[in-house]
N, C-alpha and C positions, 0 to 999 in steps of 0.2 A: 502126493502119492506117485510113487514109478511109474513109469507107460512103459506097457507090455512090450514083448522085444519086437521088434519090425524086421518085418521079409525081407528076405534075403536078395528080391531083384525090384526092384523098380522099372516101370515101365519108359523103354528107351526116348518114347516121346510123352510127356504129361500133362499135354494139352490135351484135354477134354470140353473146352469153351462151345457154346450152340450158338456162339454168334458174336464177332466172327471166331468162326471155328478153322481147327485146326490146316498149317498147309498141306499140302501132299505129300508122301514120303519121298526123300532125295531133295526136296527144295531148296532152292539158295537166291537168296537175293540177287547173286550177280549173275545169274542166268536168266535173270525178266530183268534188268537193268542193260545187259546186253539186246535187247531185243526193243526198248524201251522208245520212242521217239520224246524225248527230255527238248525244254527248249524250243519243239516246233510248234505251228498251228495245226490245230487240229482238223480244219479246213484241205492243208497242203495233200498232196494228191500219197505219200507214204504213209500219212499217221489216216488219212479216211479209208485207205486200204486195207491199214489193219482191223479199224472197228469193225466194217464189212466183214474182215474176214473172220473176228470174235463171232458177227451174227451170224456166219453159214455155218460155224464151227459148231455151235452151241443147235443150230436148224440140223444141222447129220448126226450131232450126237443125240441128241431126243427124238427123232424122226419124226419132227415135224413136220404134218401132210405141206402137200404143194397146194398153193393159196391160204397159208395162214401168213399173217406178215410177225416180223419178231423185231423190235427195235430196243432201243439202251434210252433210258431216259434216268431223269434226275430223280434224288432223294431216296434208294436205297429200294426196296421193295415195296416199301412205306410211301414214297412217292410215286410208283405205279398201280399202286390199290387208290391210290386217293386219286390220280388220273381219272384212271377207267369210271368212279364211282360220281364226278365229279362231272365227267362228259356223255355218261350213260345212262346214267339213270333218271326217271319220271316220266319214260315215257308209257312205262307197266307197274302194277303193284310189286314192291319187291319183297322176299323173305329174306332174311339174315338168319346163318345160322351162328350160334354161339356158345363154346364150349371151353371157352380159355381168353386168354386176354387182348392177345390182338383180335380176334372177332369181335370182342365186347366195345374193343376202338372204333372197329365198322361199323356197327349198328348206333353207336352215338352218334359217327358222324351223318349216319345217314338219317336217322332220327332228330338230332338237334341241332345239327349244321344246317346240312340241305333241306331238313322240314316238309320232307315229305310227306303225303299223306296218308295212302295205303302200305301202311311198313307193318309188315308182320313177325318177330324176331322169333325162334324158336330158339331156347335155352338148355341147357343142361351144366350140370357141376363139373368140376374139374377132373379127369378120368373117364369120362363118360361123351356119350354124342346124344344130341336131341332126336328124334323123331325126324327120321331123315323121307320119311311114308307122305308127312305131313306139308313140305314144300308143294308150294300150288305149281300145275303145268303152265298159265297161266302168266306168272310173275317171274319177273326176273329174281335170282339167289345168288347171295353173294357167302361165300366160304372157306374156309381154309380146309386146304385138303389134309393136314399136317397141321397138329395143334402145338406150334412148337412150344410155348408154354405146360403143356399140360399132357404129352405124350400121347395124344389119341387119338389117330387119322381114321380119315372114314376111309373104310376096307374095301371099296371099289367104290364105280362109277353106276352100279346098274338102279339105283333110287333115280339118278338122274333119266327123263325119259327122251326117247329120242324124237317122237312130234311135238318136244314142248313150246310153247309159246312164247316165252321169257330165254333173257339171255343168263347162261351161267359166267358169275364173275369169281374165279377161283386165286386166291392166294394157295400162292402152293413153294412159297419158299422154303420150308423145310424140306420138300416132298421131291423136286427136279435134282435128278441124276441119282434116286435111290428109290422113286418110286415109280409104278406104273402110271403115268398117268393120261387117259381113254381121252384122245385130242377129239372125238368126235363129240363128248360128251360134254367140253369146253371150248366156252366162246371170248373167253379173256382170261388169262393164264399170265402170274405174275410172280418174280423168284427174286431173286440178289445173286450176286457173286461170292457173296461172302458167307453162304452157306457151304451144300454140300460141294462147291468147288474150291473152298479154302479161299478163294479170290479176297480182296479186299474189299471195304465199303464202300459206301456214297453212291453206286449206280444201282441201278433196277432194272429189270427186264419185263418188258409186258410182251405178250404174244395174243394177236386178234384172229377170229376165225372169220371167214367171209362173212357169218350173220354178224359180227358185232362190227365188222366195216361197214357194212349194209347200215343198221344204225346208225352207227355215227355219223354217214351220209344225208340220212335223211330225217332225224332229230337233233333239233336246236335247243337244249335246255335253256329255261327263261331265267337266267345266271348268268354275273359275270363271269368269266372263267380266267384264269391269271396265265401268262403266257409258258409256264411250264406247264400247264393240264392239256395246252391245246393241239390236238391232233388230226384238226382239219383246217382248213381254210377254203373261202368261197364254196363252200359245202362238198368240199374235196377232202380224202386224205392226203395227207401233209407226205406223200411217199419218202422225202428222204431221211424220217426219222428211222425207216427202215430199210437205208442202204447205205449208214453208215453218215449222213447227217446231224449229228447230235442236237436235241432243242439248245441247251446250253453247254458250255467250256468240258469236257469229260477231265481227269486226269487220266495224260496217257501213260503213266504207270501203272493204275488200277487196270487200264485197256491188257498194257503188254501180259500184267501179272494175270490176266484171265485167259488169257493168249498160251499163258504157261499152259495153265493147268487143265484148258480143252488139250490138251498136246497132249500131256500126259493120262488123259481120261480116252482118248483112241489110242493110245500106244499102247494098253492094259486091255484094249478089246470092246471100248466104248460103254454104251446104257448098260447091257445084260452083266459087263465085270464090274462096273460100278453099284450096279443095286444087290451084287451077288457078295459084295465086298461088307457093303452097309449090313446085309442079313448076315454074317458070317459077323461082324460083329455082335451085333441086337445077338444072337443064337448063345454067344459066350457069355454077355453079362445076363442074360435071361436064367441060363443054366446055373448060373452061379446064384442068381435071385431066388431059384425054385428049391434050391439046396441051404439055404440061408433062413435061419426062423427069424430073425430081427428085422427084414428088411421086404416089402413086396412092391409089385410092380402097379403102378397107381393108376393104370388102365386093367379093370378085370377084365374085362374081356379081351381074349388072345387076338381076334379080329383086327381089332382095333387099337391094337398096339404101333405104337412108332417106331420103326427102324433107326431111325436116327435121334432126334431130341430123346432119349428113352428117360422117365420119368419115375423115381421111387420114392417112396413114403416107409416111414421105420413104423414098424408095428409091434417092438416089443413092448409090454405090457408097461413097463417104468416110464417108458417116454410116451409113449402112446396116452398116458395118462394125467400129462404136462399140459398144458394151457399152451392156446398157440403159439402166443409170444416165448415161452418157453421150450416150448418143439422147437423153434426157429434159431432159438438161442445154442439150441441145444447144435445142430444141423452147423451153425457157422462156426464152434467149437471143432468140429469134425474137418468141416474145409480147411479150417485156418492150420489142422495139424498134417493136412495133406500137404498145403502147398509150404507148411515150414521144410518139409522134408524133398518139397518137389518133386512129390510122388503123383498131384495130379492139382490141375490149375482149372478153377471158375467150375467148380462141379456144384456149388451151392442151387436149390432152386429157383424158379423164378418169383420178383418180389411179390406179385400177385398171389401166386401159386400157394398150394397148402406145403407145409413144412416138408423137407425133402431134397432130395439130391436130383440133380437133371446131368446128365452123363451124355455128350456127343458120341455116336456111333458110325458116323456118317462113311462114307470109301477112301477120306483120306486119313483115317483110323486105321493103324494096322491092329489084327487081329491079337496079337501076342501082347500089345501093351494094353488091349481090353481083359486080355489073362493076367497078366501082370499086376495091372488095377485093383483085380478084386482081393486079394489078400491084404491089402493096404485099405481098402473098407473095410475090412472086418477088423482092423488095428485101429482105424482111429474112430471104431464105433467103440470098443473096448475100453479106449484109451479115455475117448469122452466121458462114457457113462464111469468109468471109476472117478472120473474127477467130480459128478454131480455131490 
C-alpha cells in the first residue's frame, strides 16, 4: 500500500533521544575539542582547573545554596544514585518511591542488595505518582524527581516536609536545568551530563546538603563499600571529590564537552532560559497532542507532566485494541519510518514502559523542530496503521 504524502519540512535537527539527548543548537565538535585537554593528566594543575570549574559552572547555573558540596563521580547518574544509596543508607527506615523503571532499580537494589530491613516502597503504574502524603517524616526517601521512563515528575517539593527526620535522596536527571528543583527540600541530588545538557556519558553528578554531609560523617554502614562509592575517609569527607579531584580517570573530553555546554546555558541567560526553553517545548508538542484524537499524553494529570522526557500512548480505537506485543510492534513500525526519512531519531518508548512514543523536549530542543515533528507523527501513524 502507498504511504501518504509527507510534510513538506522536516525538523532541521531530529534528534529527539532522552539519553543521551540531543546537543545544543550551533554545536560542533571542534569547538570542545579546542578547549579539550586530550593527552594530559587529569591530576595536572590545567585539566583539575577545568573540572573545578565544570563544578562552579553547573553550582551558579542551578543556584546551588552556599554549603551544599557538588562533585563528578563515576558511572553516569547511575553511579551517583548507587553511591549515595550505598553509603547512606540504614541508618533510618527508608521509603522508595516508584513510578517507572529506574525507581523500580532503587528499590531492588535497596531491597535485595542492601537488605534492608524497614524498606517501605510505595508504587504506582506508569503515568501516574504514588501517594506522595504517604512517605514517613521519619525515614529517609529515595526518588526520582523526573520519571524519565514514564513522563511523570512530582510537581513540586511541598509533600516533602521541612522538620523531617530522614534524608531525601533525589535522582533528578531528567529534571536539572529544566526543572525547579527546592535545594532546601533536598539532601542528595543526583543528574548526568548527558541529559538536559546534551553533555556526553560515563560521569554523574551527586550534590550533598550539610545534613547528608553530616551523615555521612557520622554513619558507618556495616558493608563493604568498593572504592568508587566511597566519599569519606577516616570519617571525614573525602573534600577533593568536590574541588575538582576526581575518585577515578574522568575523560577529559566528556569534562571539555560539559564545559561546552554550561557556556552556552549562561550565554542564553542561565536556569530561568533553560527551563523556559524545555516548557516552550513540552507547550508545542502538548498542543499538538490535545488537538490530535489518535494520540494522548500518558501522564493525566497536567501536574505532573514532564517537560522534558514527554511520554505518549496511542489511543485510537484499532491499536488501542492490539495486545501489547502488538502495540509495541506497532510503535516500532512508526519509529522505523521516522528515522528512514530522518525526520526524527530514538522517539520509540522505553523497553519497560507501556507501548508508546517518548519524545525529548529538553532546552537543547529548538522549538520549531518540536513544530516540525508533529506533522511527521501524524504521517507515520497514518502510514503504520494503513500497512496493519
Amino acid at each position: 500500500m502507498s504511504l501518504p504524502e509527507t510534510p513538506q519540512v522536516k525538523p532541521a535537527r531530529p534528534e529527539f533521544s532522552s539519553g543521551p539527548c540531543p546537543k545544543r543548537p550551533g554545536y560542533s565538535f571542534e569547538s570542545v575539542a579546542t578547549r579539550a585537554f586530550l593527552g594530559r593528566s587529569h591530576r595536572a594543575a590545567g585539566p583539575k582547573a577545568q573540572i573545578k570549574g565544570v563544578i562552579d559552572k553547573m553550582v551558579d547555573i542551578l543556584n546551588v545554596p552556599e554549603g551544599y558540596r557538588v562533585g563528578i563521580v563515576p558511572a553516569s547518574d547511575t553511579g551517583a544514585v548507587e553511591m549515595a544509596l550505598w553509603s547512606l543508607l540504614g541508618a533510618r527506615p527508608v521509603d522508595v518511591l516508584v513510578w517507572e523503571s529506574f525507581g523500580a532499580g532503587w528499590a531492588t537494589d535497596i531491597s535485595k542488595q542492601l537488605k534492608l530491613d524497614d524498606v517501605n516502597v510505595l508504587k504506582a503504574d506508569y503515568g501516574q505518582l504514588p501517594d506522595l502524603n504517604a512517605v514517613r517524616k521519619d525515614a529517609d526517601v529515595v526518588f526520582t524527581w523526573n520519571g524519565t521512563t514514564s513522563g511523570a515528575r512530582v510537581p513540586n517539593g511541598d509533600w516533602i516536609a521541612d522538620d523531617r527526620e530522614g534524608l531525601t535522596i533525589c535522582d533528578a536527571t531528567s529534571a536539572a536545568f529544566a526543572q525547579d528543583l527546592p535545594w532546601n527540600k533536598l539532601d542528595v541530588t543526583t543528574f548526568s551530563w548527558q541529559k538536559a545538557m546534551g553533555g556526553e556519558g560515563a560521569h554523574g553528578v551527586i550534590i550533598l546538603s550539610p545534613r547528608a554531609v553530616e551523615r555521612l560523617e557520622t554513619f558507618t554502614p556495616e558493608r563493604p563499600l568498593p572504592k568508587i562509592f566511597r566519599l569519606t575517609k577516616g570519617g571525614k569527607l573525602i573534600e577533593g571529590i568536590f574541588t575538582g579531584a576526581t575518585i577515578n580517570t574522568p575523560s577529559m573530553l566528556a569534562v571539555a564537552d560539559a564545559d561546552d555546554a554550561l557556556d552556552w546555558m549562561a550565554e542564553i541567560g542561565g536556569l530561568k532560559a533553560t527551563m523556559q526553553r524545555a516548557d516552550a517545548n513540552f507547550t508545542a508538542l502538548q498542543n499538538w497532542v490535545d488537538a490530535t484524537p489518535w494520540v494522548e499524553n500518558l501522564v493525566a494529570d497536567p501536574a505532573a507532566r514532564s517537560n522534558t522526557s514527554v511520554c505518549l500512548k496511542i489511543v485510537d480505537p484499532a491499536i488501542a485494541a492490539l495486545d501489547d506485543d502488538a502495540q509495541k510492534a506497532f510503535v516500532k513500525s512508526m519509529v522505523k519510518l521516522l528515522e528512514t526519512e530522518a525526520a526524527a531519531y530514538d522517539i520509540n518508548g522505553y523497553r519497560d514502559a507501556p507501548a508508546g512514543l517518548r519524545i525529548w523536549c529538553g532546552a537543547t530542543v529548538d522549538t520549531a523542530d518540536v513544530a516540525a515533528l508533529t506533522p511527521w507523527l501524524d504521517w507515520a501513524f497514518d502510514a503504520a496503521k494503513a500497512d496493519l
